[in-house]
N, C-alpha and C positions, 0 to 999 in steps of 0.2 A: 438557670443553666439546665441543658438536657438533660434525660436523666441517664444515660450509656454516658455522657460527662465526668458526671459525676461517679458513678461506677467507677471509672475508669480513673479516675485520681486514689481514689479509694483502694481498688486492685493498684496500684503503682508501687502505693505508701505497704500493702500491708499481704497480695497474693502470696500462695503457695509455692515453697522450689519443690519440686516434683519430676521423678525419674524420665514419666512419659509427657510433661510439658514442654513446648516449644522445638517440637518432632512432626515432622508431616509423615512418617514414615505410616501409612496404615495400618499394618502388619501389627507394629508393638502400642498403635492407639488402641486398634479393635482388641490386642490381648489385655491391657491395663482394663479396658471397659468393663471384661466379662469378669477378672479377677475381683474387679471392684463391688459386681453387684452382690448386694447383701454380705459387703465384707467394706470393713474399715479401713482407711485407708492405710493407718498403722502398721498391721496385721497384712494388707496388699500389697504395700510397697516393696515388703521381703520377699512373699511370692511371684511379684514382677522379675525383681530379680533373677530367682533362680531360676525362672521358665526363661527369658532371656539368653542367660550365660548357658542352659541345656539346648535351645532351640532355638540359635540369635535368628533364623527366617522361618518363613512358613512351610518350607519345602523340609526344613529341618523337622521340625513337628511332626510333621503327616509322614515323614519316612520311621520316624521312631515307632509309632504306637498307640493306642490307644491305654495298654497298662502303664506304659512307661508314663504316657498323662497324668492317668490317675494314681500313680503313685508319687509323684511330684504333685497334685493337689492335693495331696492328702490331709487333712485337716481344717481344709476350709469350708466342706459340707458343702449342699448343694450339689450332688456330683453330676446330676442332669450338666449342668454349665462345663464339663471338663468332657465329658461326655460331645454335648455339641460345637467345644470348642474344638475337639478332635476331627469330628466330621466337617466340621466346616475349615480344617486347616488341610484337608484332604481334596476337597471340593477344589479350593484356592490354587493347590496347588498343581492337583493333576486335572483338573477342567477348566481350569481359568489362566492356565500359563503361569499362575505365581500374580497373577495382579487383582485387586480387589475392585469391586465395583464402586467408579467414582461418582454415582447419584443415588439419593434421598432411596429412588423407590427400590434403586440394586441391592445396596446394601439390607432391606428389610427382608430381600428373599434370601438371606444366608442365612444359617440351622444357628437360633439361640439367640437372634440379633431382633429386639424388637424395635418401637420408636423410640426409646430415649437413647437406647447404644446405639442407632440409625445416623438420628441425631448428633452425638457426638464425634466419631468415626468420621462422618460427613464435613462437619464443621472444622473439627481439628488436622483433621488429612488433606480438606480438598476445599475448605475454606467456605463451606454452602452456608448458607443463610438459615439454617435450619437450629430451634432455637431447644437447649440441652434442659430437659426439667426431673429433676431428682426429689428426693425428701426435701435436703436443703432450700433447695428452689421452691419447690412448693409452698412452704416455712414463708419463708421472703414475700414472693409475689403477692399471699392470700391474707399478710397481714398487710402490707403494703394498700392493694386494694380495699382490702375487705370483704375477700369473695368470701364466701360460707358453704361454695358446693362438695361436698365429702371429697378429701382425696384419693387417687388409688382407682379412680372411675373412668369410663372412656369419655362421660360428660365433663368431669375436672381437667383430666389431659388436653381434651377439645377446648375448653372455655379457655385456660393458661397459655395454651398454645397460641390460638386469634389473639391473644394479649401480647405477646412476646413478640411475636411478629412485627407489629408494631415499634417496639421498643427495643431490637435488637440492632446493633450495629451491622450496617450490609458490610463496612468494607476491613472490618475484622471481626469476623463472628466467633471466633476461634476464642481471641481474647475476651469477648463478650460472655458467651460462656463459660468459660474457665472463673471471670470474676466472679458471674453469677451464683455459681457454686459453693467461692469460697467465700464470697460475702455469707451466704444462708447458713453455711460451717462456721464462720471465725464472729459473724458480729452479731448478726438475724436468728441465734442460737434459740434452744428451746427456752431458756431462759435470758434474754441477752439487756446490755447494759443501753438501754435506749439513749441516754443522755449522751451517748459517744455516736449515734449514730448518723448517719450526714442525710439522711433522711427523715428526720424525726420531723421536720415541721411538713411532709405531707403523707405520713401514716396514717390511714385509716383506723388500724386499732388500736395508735397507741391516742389519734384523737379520741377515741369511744370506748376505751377501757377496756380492749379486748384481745390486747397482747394476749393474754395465758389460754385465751378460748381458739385462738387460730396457729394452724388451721384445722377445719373437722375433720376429725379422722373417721370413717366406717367402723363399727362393731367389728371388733375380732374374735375369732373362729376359738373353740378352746378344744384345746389340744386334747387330744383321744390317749387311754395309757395302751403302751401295749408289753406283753409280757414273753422274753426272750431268756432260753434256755440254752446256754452254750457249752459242747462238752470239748474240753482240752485232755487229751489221749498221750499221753507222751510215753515212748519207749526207747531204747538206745539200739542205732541198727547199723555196722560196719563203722563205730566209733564217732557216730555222730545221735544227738539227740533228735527225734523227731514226732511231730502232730499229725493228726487230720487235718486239713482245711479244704474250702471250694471255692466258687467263684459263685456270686450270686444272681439270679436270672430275672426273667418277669422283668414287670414293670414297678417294681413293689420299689421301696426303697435304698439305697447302696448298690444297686445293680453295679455289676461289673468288679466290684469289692469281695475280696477273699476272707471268709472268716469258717468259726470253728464249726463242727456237726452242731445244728440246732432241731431243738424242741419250743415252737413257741404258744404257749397258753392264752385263754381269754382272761383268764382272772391270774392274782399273786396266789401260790400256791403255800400249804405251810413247810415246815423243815419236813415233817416226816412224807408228807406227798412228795416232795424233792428229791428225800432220798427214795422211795420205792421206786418213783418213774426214772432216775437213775441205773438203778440198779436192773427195770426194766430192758431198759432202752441199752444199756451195755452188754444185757445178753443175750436179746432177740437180734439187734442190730449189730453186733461186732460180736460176739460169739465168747464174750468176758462175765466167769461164774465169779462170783462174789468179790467182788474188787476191794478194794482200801481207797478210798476216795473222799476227797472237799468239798464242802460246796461254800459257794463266796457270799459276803454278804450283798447288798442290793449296790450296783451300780444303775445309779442314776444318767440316763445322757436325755435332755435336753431338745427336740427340735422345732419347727416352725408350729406343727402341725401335731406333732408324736410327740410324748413321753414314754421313751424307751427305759424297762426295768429289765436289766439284765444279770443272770446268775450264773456263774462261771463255775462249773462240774469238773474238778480235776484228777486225775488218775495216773499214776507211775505206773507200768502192766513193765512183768517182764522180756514178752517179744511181742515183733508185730500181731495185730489181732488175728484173729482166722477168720473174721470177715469184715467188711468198710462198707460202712454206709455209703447209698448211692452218689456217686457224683464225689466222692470225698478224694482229695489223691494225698499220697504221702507227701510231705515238707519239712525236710530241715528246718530246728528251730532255730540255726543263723540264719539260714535263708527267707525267715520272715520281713526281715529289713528291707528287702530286694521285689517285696509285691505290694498293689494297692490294698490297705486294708481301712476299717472305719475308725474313727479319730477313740470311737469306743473300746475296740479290739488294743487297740495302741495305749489307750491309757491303763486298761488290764494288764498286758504286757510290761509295761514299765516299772507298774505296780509289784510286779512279780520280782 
């Protein structure tokens, strides 16, 4: 039996129901795509939603915002992606009449959209033959074959690809992909149950004993720490309580995310450097003599790249300061809820 066949009996008995499945609508393929990458689909399937029911089209999106985005992605990380899915729902809409480009090479010239969300957008919108390659996929194919080329490479992507091609259904690719996917998720897992597998008599590494070795992954990067000084300023002014905050710039990390005045150091400091650059920092920069003040212990956050160590500096002052650090504007501390901030600031926050 073929092997798209057998797939395909396979996907029958056991695919995924999923929000943005069996939808040609482009619009909500290409948003599922970007929310999905490097986010589960667990975890994505909420945020589908409520990007959705906030901006059921594209024209809805791009007339909202760029913060009003990034405040509904907020805690998915990555903000680059909310960031270009902004610009490109703007593009879409005000350069493109609202319709998305329906070939392989169109779609790769929109902001944020490489070849495997090319690929899938393509496939599942417009029915192309162009064939969807993920972790999962990768997983499947390489132990299936027994390629050995590192994943995550333009040489891996190219060799998978010429393979796939092959072995893709022309005249449902949509389906084709979608199985492929959840075959690598539900059965082709990192650790999976071969004896259930419908493939198991032409596995390459379950013949040669190399399920657990494939597929190779590249050396990964180890993350840099870095050291974040956040001061929360809070006074009561016309019967509401309020902070500092700003919006942050560059190309550095959180762009576009609101969070408190910071100080960030090369090294962890001890309590007592904590408290002097505090009490520095409160009276050259905000014009606050000897304050009463906290400082928090280490919040840890976690990312691809960075380990951010973050210290939360807090202060009750009686009125507003007599001066604000540059770029800092005043904020209601209700009106926090109402801006994009980092899933860091948030967990502070709650904490509180």
């Amino acid at each position: 039996m073929a092997f798209s066949d057998i797939l395909d009996i396979w996907y029958t008995d056991n695919g995924r129901s999923l929000p943005w499945r069996g939808i040609n609508d482009p619009y909500r393929i290409w948003l599922s795509e970007i929310i999905l990458q490097q986010t589960r689909i667990e975890q994505g399937r909420d945020y589908y939603r409520r990007f959705v029911e906030a901006f059921p089209t594209v024209a809805d999106m791009a007339k909202a915002g760029e913060e009003q985005v990034l405040r509904l992605w907020q805690g998915l990380g990555y903000y680059s992606r909310a960031r270009n899915l902004y610009a490109t729902a703007c593009h879409i809409a005000f350069e493109c009449g609202g319709r998305f480009p329906d070939t392989y090479e169109g779609l790769l010239q929109l902001k944020g959209v490489g070849r495997y969300t090319a690929a899938a957008i393509g496939s599942f919108a417009f029915h192309l033959p162009t064939p969807v390659i993920d972790g999962n996929v990768y997983r499947f194919v390489s132990r299936l074959e027994g390629i050995t080329t590192p994943i995550g490479t333009d040489a891996a992507y190219n060799e998978f690809e010429s393979l796939l091609l092959h072995l893709i259904d022309r005249s449902r690719p949509d389906r084709f992909n979608a199985a492929m996917m959840d075959f690598g998720a539900m059965q082709c897992k990192p650790h999976p149950d071969c004896s259930q597998c419908p493939f198991a008599d032409r596995c390459n590494a379950l013949a040669t004993g190399r399920v657990d070795m494939l597929p190779v992954k590249p050396p990964r990067r180890q993350p840099t720490d870095r050291h974040f000084h956040y001061f929360d300023i809070r006074w009561d002014e016309d019967g509401h309580e309020c902070t500092l905050m700003h919006p942050r710039e560059g190309n550095d990390i959180w762009r576009g995310l609101w969070e408190f005045p910071l100080i960030e150091s090369s090294r962890k400091l001890s309590r007592k450097a904590l408290a002097d650059m505090a009490r520095r920092f409160l009276a050259d920069e905000m014009g606050i003599s000897d304050p009463a003040f906290t400082i928090s212990d280490d919040h840890t956050h976690q990312l691809t790249h960075r380990t951010i160590h973050a210290i939360f500096i807090r202060a009750k002052i009686g009125q507003k300061p007599a001066r604000m650090p540059q770029k800092s504007i005043i904020v209601p501390v209700e009106k926090i809820k109402n801006i994009p901030i980092s899933r860091l600031i948030d967990r502070y926050l709650q904490e509180l």
